[in-house]
C-alpha atoms as one frame of an Amber mdcrd trajectory, in Angstrom:
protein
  15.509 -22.012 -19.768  13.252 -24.326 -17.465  10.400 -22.013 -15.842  12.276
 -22.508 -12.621  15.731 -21.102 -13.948  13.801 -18.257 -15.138  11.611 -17.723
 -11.667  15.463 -17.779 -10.120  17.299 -15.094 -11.902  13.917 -12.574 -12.436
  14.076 -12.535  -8.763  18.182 -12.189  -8.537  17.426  -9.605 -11.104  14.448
  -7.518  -9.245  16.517  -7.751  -5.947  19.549  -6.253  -8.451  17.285  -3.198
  -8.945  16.327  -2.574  -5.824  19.578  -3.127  -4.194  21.588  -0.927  -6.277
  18.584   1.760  -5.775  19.157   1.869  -2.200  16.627  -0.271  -0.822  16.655
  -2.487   2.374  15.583  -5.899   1.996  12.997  -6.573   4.405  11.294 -10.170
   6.162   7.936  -9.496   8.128   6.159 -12.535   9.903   4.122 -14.612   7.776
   1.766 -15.305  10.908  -0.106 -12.334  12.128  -3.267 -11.534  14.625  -5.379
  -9.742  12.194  -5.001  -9.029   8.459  -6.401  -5.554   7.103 -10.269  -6.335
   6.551 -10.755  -6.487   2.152 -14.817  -7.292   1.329 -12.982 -10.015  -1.018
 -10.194 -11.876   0.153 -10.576 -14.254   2.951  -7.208 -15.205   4.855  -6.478
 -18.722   6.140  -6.672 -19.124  10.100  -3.109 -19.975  11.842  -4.394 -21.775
  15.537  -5.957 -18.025  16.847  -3.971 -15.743  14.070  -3.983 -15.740  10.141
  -1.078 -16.303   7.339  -1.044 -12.725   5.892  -2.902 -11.519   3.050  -0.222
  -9.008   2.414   2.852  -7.814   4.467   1.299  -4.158   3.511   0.545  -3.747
   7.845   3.863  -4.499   8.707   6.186  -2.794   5.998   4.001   0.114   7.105
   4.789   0.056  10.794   8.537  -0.796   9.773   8.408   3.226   7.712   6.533
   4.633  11.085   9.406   3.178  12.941  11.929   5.378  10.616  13.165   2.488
   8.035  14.129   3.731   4.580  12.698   2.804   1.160  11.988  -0.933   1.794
  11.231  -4.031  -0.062  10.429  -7.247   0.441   9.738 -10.721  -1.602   7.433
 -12.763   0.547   4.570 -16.001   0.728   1.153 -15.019   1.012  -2.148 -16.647
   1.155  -5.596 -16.045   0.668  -8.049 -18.861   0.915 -10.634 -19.791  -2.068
  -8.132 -18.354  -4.811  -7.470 -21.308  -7.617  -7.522 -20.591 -11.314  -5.428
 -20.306 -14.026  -3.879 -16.808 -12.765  -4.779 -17.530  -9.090  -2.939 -19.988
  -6.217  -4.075 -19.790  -2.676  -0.045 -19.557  -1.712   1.822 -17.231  -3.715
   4.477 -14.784  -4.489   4.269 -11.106  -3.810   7.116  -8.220  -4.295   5.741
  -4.944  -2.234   8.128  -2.088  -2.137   7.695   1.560   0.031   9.065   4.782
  -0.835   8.963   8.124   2.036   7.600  10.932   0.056   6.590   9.301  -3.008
   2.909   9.828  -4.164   1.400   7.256  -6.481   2.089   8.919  -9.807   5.594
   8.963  -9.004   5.663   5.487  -7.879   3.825   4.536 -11.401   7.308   5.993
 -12.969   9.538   4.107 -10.628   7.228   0.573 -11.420   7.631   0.880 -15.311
  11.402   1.574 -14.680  11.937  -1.742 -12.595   9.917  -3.608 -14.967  12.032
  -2.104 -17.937  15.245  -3.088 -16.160  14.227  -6.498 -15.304  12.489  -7.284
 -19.058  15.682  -6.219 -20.424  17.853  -8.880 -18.101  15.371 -11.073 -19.248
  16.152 -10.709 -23.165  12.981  -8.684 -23.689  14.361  -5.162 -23.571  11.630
  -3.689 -26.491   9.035  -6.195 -26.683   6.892  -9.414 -24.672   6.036 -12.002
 -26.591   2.564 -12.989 -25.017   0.152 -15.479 -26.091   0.558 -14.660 -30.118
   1.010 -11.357 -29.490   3.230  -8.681 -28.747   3.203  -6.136 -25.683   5.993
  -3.115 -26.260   7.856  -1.684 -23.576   8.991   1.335 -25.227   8.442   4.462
 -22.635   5.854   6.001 -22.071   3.896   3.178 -21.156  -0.138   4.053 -21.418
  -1.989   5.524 -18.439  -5.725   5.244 -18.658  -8.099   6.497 -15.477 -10.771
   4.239 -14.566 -13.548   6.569 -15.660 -11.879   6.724 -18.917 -11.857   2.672
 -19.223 -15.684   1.976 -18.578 -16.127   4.941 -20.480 -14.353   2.934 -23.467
 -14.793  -0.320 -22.609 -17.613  -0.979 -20.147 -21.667  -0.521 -20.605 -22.318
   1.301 -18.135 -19.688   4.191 -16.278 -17.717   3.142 -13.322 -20.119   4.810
 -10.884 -23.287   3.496 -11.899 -20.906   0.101 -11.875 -20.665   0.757  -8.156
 -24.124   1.219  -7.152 -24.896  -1.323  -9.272 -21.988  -3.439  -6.814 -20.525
  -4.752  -9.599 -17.657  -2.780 -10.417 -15.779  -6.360 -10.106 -17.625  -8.054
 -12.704 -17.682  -5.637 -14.818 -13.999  -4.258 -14.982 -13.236  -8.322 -15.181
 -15.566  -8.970 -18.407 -15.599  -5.937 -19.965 -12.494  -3.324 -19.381  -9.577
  -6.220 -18.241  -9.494  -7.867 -21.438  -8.541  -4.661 -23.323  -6.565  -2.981
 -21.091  -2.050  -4.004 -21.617  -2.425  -5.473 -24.890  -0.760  -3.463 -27.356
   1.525  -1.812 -24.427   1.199  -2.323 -20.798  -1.468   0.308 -19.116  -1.639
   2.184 -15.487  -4.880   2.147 -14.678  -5.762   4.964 -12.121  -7.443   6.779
 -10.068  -9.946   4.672  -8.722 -13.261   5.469  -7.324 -13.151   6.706  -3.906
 -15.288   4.382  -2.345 -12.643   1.792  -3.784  -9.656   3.401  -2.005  -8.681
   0.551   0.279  -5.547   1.867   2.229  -4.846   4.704  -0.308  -5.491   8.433
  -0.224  -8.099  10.147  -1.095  -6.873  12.811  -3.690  -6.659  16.107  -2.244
  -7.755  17.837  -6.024 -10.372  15.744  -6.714 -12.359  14.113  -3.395 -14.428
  11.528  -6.144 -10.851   9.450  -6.530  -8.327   7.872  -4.652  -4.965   7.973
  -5.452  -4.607   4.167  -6.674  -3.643   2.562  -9.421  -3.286  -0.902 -11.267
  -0.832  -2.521 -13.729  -1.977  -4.819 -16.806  -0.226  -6.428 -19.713  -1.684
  -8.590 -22.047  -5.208  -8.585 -20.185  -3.559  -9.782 -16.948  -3.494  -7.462
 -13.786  -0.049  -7.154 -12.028   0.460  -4.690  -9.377  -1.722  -2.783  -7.376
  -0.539   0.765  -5.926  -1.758   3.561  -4.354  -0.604   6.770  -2.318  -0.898
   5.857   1.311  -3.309   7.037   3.907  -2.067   8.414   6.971  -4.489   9.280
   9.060  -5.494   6.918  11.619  -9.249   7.419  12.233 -10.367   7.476   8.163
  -8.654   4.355   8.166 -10.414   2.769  11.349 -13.494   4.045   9.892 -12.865
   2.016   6.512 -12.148  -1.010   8.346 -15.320  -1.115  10.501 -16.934  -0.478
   7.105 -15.498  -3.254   5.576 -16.176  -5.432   8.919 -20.052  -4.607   8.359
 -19.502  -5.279   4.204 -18.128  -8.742   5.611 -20.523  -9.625   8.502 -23.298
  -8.971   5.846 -21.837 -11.525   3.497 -21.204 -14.170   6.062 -17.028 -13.581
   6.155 -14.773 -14.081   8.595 -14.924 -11.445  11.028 -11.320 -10.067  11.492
  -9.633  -8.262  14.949  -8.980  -4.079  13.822  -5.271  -4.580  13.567  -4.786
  -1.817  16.252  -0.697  -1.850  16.470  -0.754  -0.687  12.769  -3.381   2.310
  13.928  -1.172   3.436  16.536   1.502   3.420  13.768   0.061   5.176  11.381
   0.511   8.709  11.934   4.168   8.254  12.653   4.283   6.945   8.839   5.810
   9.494   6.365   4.083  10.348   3.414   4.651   7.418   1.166   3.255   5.677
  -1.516   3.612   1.460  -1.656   2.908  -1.436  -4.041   2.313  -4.641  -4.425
   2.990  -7.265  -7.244   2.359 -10.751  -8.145   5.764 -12.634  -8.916   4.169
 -15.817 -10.299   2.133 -13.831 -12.743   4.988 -12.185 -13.891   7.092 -15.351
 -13.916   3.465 -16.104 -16.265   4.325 -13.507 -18.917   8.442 -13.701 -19.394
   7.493 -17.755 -19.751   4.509 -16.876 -22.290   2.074 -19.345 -20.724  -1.666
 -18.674 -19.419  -1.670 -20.696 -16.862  -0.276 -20.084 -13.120   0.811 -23.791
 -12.262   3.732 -23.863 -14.993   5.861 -21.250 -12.771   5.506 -22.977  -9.561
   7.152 -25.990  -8.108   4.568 -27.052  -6.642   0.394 -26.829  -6.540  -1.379
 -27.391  -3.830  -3.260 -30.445  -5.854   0.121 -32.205  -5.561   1.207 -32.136
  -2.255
């Protein structure tokens, strides 16, 4: 199967799951005034807007409004992203579900994936770069104090002071983590949360988590935040992180704000098509799963 025939039915198959789980399939504009401030990723300016980031805002304001469980398979863009596992236009799946918390939402990930590996051909194993990943259930979970407690040289809050948690989990703890069977890591640090919840037993974490197999980092989760002024306080704290470093400087998307605390609890998450497309096709490098790169057009 050509990687395009394969790109084609994973995604007939992933809107299969969803569908027959009772999701609505969702389209949120592309263009947008403001994307949520990250102290990493830059978005490309539109005339006065941006191209989103993320459709995280709006899927959010589309659950205040009183939508169901929602998903959506979208284009999104973040400037200064080229690698082998990085295109500054790609493909993200991000799904919502009202009264979900993150652990549950961990579950309901590994059971997609499961499905759609097993429309694939792969129901008990992923071939993956001379390797093999299993898929069996339970599929490992692994905090993150745990990881650079096994992995790292120093612990994940030293890493932070240090700011360079990034580095580190990307040298050190990445490589391991997915290899033998794919691992949730979780429960970040909380000054790490982004849009999730702090966790009500344990105030150090937030209530995130990430996906890896075979080394390569999938989907990013969390349980979402609902209360309005923590999360204008993160923003303006990621503004200042920004300004410092000579970023962009980004409107407070205020219509999402005023959303917020209509939102149910939920929990949301986001994950990277082409990199998936990367592993069912057992290559390392993002530009055989795409029609085009942008060194071609």
């Amino acid at each position: 199967m050509t990687q395009l025939r394969l790109r084609a039915v994973l995604m007939a198959e992933i809107r299969r799951f969803f569908t027959e789980a009772g999701f609505l399939e969702v389209e949120t504009p592309i263009r947008i005034p403001a994307p949520a401030p990250e102290e990493h990723i830059e978005a490309f300016p539109s005339d006065r807007w941006f191209l989103q980031t993320s459709p995280e805002l709006c899927m959010k304001r589309l659950l205040a409004a009183g939508y169901p469980k929602i998903f959506q398979i979208c284009k999104c863009f973040r400037a200064g992203e080229r690698g082998l596992r990085h295109l500054p236009e790609f493909t993200l799946l991000e799904w919502y579900v009202p009264q979900f918390n993150y652990l549950q939402l961990m579950e309901q990930c590994e059971a997609m994936l499961r499905f759609v590996f097993k429309k694939m051909g792969q129901a008990s194993c992923l071939s993956w770069q001379n390797g093999a990943v299993q898929l069996a259930p339970p599929w490992e979970r692994l905090t993150v104090a745990e990881a650079f407690e096994r992995y790292a040289p120093v612990p994940a809050e030293e890493a932070i002071r240090q700011d360079q948690f990034d580095e580190i989990l990307v040298v050190y703890v990445e490589p391991h983590l997915g290899q033998e069977r794919p691992t949730f890591l979780y429960d970040y640090p909380a000054p790490l949360a982004a849009l999730a919840r702090i966790s009500p037993s344990n105030p150090s974490v937030a209530e995130r988590f990430e996906l890896y197999i075979g080394g390569m980092e999938l989907a990013n989760g969390f349980s979402e935040l609902k209360d309005a002024r923590e999360q204008r306080n993160r923003f303006e704290q990621t503004q200042k992180a920004r300004a410092a470093n000579n970023m962009a400087s980004y409107a407070i998307p205020e219509k999402f704000l005023q959303a917020l605390p209509a939102m149910p609890e939920a929990a949301g998450i986001a994950l990277g098509i082409d990199r998936l497309v990367m592993l069912l096709a057992d290559t390392p490098n993002i530009e055989d799963v795409v029609a085009f790169t942008p060194e071609i057009l």
